[in-house]
Every structure is written in structure tokens, then in C-alpha cells.
N, C-alpha and C positions, 0 to 999 in steps of 0.2 A: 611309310615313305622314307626314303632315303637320299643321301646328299654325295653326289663323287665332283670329283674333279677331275675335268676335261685332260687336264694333263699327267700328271701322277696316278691318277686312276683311285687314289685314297678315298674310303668311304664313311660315313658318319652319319650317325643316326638322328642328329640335330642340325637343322640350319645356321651351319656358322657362318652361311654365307658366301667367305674367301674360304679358299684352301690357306693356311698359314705357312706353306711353304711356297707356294705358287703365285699367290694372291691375283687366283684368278675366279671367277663368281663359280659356284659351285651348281653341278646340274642337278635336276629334281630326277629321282628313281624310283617310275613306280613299277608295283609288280602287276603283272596282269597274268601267271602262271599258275601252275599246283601250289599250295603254300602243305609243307606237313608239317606233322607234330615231331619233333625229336625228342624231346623231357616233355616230363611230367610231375609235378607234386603235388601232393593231395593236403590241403588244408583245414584243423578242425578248431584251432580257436580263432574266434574273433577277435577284431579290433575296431578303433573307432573309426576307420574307413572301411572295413570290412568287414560289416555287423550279420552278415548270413553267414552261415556256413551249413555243411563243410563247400569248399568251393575248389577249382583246378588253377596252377599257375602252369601253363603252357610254355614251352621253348618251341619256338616256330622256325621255319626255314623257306624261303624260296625258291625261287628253280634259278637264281643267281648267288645263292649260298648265303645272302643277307639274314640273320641270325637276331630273334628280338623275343620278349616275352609277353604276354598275355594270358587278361584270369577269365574264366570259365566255369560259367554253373556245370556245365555240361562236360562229363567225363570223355576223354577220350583215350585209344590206346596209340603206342610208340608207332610210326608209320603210316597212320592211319590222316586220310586227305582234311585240312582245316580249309572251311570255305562258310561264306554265306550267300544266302540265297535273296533274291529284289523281290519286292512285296509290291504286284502293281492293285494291291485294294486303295481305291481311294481313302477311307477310312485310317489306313497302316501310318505308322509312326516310325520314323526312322532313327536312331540313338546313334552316336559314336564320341568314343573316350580322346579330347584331344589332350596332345602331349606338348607340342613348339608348333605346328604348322595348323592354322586356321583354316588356309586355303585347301589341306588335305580332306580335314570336316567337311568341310561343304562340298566339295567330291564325292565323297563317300558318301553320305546324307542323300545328295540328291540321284545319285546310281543307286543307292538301295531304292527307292522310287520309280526305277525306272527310266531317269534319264530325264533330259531337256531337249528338246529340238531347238535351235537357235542358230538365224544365221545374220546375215549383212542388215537385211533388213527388218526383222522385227522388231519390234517397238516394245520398249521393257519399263514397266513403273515399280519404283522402289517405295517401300514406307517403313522404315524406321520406329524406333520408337522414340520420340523427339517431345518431352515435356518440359522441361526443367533448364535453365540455366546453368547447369552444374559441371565442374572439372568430370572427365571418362572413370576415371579410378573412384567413384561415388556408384556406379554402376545402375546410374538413375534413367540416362540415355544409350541407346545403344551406342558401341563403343566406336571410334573411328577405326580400330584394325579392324574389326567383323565388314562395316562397311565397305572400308580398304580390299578386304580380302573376295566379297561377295561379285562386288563390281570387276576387279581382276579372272574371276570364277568365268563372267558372263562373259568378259571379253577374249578369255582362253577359248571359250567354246564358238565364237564368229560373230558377237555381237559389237556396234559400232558404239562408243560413247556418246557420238552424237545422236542415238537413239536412246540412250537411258535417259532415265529423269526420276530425283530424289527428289520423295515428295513429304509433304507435313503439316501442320494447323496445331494454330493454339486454342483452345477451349476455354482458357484463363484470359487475364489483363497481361500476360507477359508476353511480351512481340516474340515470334517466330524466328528471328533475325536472330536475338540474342542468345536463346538458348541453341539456335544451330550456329552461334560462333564460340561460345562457352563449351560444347559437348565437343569439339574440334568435327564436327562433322562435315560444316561449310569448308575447312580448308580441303579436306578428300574430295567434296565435289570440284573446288578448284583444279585441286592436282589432277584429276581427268578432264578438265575440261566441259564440266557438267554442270549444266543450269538448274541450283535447286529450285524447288516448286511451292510453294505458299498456297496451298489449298483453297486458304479462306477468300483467295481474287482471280480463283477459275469459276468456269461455268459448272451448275449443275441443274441436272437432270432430274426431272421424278420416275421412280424406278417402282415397280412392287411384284413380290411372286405373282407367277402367272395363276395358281390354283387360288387362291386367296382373293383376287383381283375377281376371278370366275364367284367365290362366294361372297363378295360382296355386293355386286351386280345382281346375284339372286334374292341375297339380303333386302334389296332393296326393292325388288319387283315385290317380295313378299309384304315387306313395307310401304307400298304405294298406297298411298291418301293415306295411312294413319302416320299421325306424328310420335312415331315410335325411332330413337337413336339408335345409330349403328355403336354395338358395344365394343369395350375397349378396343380388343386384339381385332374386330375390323377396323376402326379408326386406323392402328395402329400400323396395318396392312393394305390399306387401300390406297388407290394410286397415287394420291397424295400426302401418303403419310413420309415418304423418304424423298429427301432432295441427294442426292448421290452426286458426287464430283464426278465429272464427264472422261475426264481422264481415263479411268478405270475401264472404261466402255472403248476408247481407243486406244488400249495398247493391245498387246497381243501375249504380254508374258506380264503378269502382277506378280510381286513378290512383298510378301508381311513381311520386313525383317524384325521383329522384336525382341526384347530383352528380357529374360526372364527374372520374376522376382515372388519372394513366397509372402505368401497370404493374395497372390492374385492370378487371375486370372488371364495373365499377359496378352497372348497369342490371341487369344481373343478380344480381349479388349480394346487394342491396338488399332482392328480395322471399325470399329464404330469413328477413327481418324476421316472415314469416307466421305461422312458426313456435314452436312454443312452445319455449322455452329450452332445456329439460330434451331434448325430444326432439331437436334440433338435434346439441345435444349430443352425445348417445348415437348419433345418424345418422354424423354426422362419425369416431366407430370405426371405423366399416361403410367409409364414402364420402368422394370428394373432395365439394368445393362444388359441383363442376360434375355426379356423379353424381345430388347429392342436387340440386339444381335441376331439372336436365333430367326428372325423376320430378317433382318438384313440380309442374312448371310443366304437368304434362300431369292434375293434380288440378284444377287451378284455371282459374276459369272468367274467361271475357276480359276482360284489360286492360291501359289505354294508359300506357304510359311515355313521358314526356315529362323530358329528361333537360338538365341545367343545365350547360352546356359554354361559359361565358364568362368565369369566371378561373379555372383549372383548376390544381389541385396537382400539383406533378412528383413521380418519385419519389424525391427528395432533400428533401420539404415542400414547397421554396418552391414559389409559383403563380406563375403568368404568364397572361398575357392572351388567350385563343381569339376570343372573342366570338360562342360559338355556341350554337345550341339545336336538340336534336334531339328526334323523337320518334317513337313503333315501338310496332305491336301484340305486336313481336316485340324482348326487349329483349337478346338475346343477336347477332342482326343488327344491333342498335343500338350496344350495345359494340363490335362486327369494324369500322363503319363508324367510328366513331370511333377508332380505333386508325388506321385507316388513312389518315384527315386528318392527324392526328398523326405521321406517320410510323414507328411503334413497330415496331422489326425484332423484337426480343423479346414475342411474344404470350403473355398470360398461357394456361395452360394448357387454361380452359371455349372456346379462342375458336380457337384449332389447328385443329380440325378444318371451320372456319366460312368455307365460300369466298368472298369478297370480290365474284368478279365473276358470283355468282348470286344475290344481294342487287339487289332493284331500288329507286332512289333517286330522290326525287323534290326537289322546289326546287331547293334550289341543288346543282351538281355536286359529288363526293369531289376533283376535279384541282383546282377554282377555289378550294380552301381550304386545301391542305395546307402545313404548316407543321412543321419538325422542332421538337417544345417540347423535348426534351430535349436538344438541341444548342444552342441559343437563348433 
């Protein structure tokens, strides 16, 4: 992405905003042309951002002469077309390396995907990840520019503010209220004109797979007159085991927005949020998070996780610097792949049994990023 000014024509590879001579708002330049390769260097030591090798640092061009570099597993020669291709598998992970512009991420993220259809009318539910009272630079909650940027995203693309709604629930003793005035997320839904949503005082719904719902119905024909209990995972599965906020059932676009942090399992964990408190609760007796997920997630009907991977909490608190944004029709593929930019030899528990290299990846590579954050 690139930045000119309407008048001068001067261009800049950062958002400064004004033109400094002009001081006039500067227009956004994207490319949508051939991009080639003009340079090339081939890399063979490492560093501690660049612990693979050998790898490529590309000099690129566009078909407006815009001139930038990027690195690359993948060798290419002088002239030769630089492009990537959209991955419509549900499954697919989408990666990109941000640099200043959040709003370009999530462009890019959700075009390697395939796109959004969105217009005047569609109904868009936001979910955050919202636990904690905590100042943004804690990196506990998702951040207010991600959200900033996310809700701007939707609205470039034809969607009305007064159709969005950011939503959230506390799990704990700490009011809702607080920690969405603490993480500055309340004031963003301000500034658009957006009524956040408080989960725990909507209606919900009992939800449960349709296949699962068919075997427990059989379960229980097989069961009739003996006093024999239906076991766990049908408990757990049957049509009263999920109270599901209703919400989710009347929008038309869901969007997980969560934060990523290591040693967990974010992206996922994020939308057991759907949940009504009580139930959650009482499920967690029965099940791990990742039982009670993996059943959820086969109640609820599709949506995209776009997931905030740019200063990322270690599991020590402090954060450090990723600069990345990922996004996944599948957010449990979203976590494995992030885990494994990361380098995390200890997998949180939902994510063991999640094989790495049947996971298809699109943008930018899992090798052109990885970085040990818990060593560094």
C-alpha cells in the first residue's frame, strides 16, 4: 500500500497522513496490477528474526513504478511475475506481514479468502476478545485500532454502522462495562455510533448439531425402558446441552475478532463467548474447552475469524512485537498455524491433535515468518 498526495503527486510508503508540504490528507494507493521482481538477494545466515534460511529478499515493482521489498522462501528470477493466489478451502489460513497500515491486513487477509459480499443491508456481529480491564498496550484485549480498523474495513466495503454490533460477556465477577471502558474499545464503538452488546442480557437459544441430535434420538430409542444415561459427549451434544446467544443466528456476516496470545489457544477459545455463562459453566463439569468447542462449533453456522497477531502477549504477560494478521473460516487451523510461526513446542491441548502440514496457507508463507517469541 501506498500514500500520494492529491496535489503534489508525492508518494510514501507510510501513512503520514498530510502531505508535509501540502497538508492535505493523503490518498490510499493500492495496486491491483502485475507486481515484478526487479532484485534479488539470497540469504544464508540467520538472525533472530530470521531463523530459517537460506531465504530471498525481493525488490518489487508495480505497474505504477511503486518500488518496496519483501522476503521470500521461494526463489524467484529478475522479471519474472510476483503474485499470489486466494485459497477458497474453507479450512485455508490466510497470513500477512503488517508494516503501518492495519486496514491494508485486513484486506489482504480477507481477499486471500475470497472476499466478502456486503452491502446496505446485512447484519454484521462483531466479537472481540474482551476479558480483562486492562490498558490496549497489555495486549490482554483486543486492541482499539484492530477494532477501529475492522469496522472501517466493513464499512468501506457497503456496510451501515447501524447494522453492526460489538458484542461480549464476562465469564468472571468483573462487569463488562469495565473492562470495555478500560481496553478503549467502548469509546471506537462510540465513535461509529455503535451500540455495544452485553451478551450475558440477550436471548438465547438451544442449538445442537444436526448429526449428533440424530444420535441421540437413536440413543435413546435404544435406551427406552432401561435406565441406562446418555454418556458424556451426548449429554454434551444434545439439544439441550448449548444455550447459544441468538444474535449469531440473526446476523448475516459473524466476525471472531480475537487476539492472539501464546500458550493458548485464542481464535478458538474466543467464540465459546457465544455462550451463555451459566451453561458454559455447567458444560466445563462434563468437558474440556476444546470438547466443548469442537461440539459448538459444529452448532454454528459460518464464520470468519480474523485474528490480531501484531504485539502479541507471551506467557509471562509481557508482549512483544509479531506484526501479523491472520484469518480462517476455521479458527482452530488458525491457532495450529500461529503456534507454529511462533515456534511453540508446547501445544496448548485443543490444538495436539491439529496437523500443521494439512492445513493449506495462503499469503504470505508459515517459514518467511517464524520467530521464537518465547525465547526473544
Amino acid at each position: 500500500m501506498f500514500y500520494q498526495c492529491p496535489k503534489c503527486k508525492k508518494t510514501w510508503q507510510y501513512p503520514i497522513e498530510k502531505c508535509p508540504e501540502c497538508f492535505l490528507n493523503l490518498e490510499r494507493l493500492k495496486s491491483n496490477g502485475k507486481i515484478k521482481v526487479i532484485g534479488i538477494s539470497k540469504v544464508n545466515i540467520p538472525s533472530l528474526f530470521h531463523p530459517k534460511v537460506p531465504y530471498f529478499v525481493l525488490v518489487l515493482e508495480d505497474e505504477m513504478g511503486n518500488k518496496w521489498v519483501q522476503k521470500s522462501i521461494k526463489e524467484y528470477k529478475i522479471g519474472e511475475e510476483f503474485k499470489t493466489e486466494s485459497n477458497l478451502d474453507k479450512n485455508a489460513v490466510a497470513i500477512w506481514r503488517l508494516k503501518y497500515d492495519i486496514l491494508e491486513g485486513i484486506e489482504k487477509v480477507v481477499e486471500f479468502l475470497g472476499g466478502l459480499k456486503i452491502d446496505s443491508k446485512t447484519k454484521i456481529l462483531i466479537l472481540p476478545t474482551l476479558i480483562s480491564p486492562k490498558h490496549p498496550f497489555l495486549a490482554e484485549n483486543t486492541s482499539p485500532q484492530f477494532l477501529e480498523k475492522t469496522i472501517q474495513y466493513l464499512i468501506q466495503k457497503g456496510a451501515k454502522s447501524e447494522n453492526i454490533k460489538v458484542a461480549a460477556q464476562s465469564f468472571d465477577d468483573t462487569p463488562i462495562e469495565a473492562s470495555a471502558q478500560k481496553s478503549q474499545l467502548l469509546q471506537v464503538c462510540q465513535n461509529f455510533k455503535i451500540l455495544p452488546l452485553d451478551l450475558s442480557k440477550d436471548n438465547f437459544v438451544k442449538k445442537a448439531p444436526h448429526h449428533f441430535v440424530k444420535e441421540t434420538r437413536k440413543q435413546k430409542r435404544v435406551n427406552k425402558g432401561k435406565n441406562i444415561p446418555l454418556n458424556k459427549e451426548s449429554l454434551l451434544q444434545s439439544g439441550g446441552g448449548f444455550e447459544i446467544s441468538e444474535e449469531i443466528f440473526n446476523s448475516n456476516l459473524v466476525i471472531n475478532l480475537p487476539i492472539l496470545k501464546i500458550g493458548q489457544a485464542s481464535a478458538s477459545k474466543n467464540i465459546l463467548k457465544f455462550l451463555k455463562k451459566e451453561n458454559y459453566l455447567g458444560l466445563k463439569y462434563l468437558s474440556s474447552d476444546k470438547e466443548i468447542f469442537e461440539s459448538l462449533n459444529k452448532a454454528l453456522p459460518n464464520y470468519l475469524t480474523v485474528a490480531e497477531g501484531n504485539a502479541v502477549q507471551r506467557s509471562d504477560g509481557f508482549t512483544t512485537f509479531l506484526g501479523l494478521i491472520l484469518a480462517s473460516f476455521n479458527p482452530l487451523n488458525l491457532d495450529r498455524v500461529f503456534t507454529e510461526i511462533a515456534m511453540i513446542k508446547d501445544l496448548p491441548e485443543s490444538l495436539k491433535g491439529v496437523k500443521i502440514e494439512n492445513i493449506p496457507v495462503t499469503g504470505r508463507q508459515i517459514e518467511e515468518l517464524k520467530y521464537d517469541l518465547e525465547k526473544y
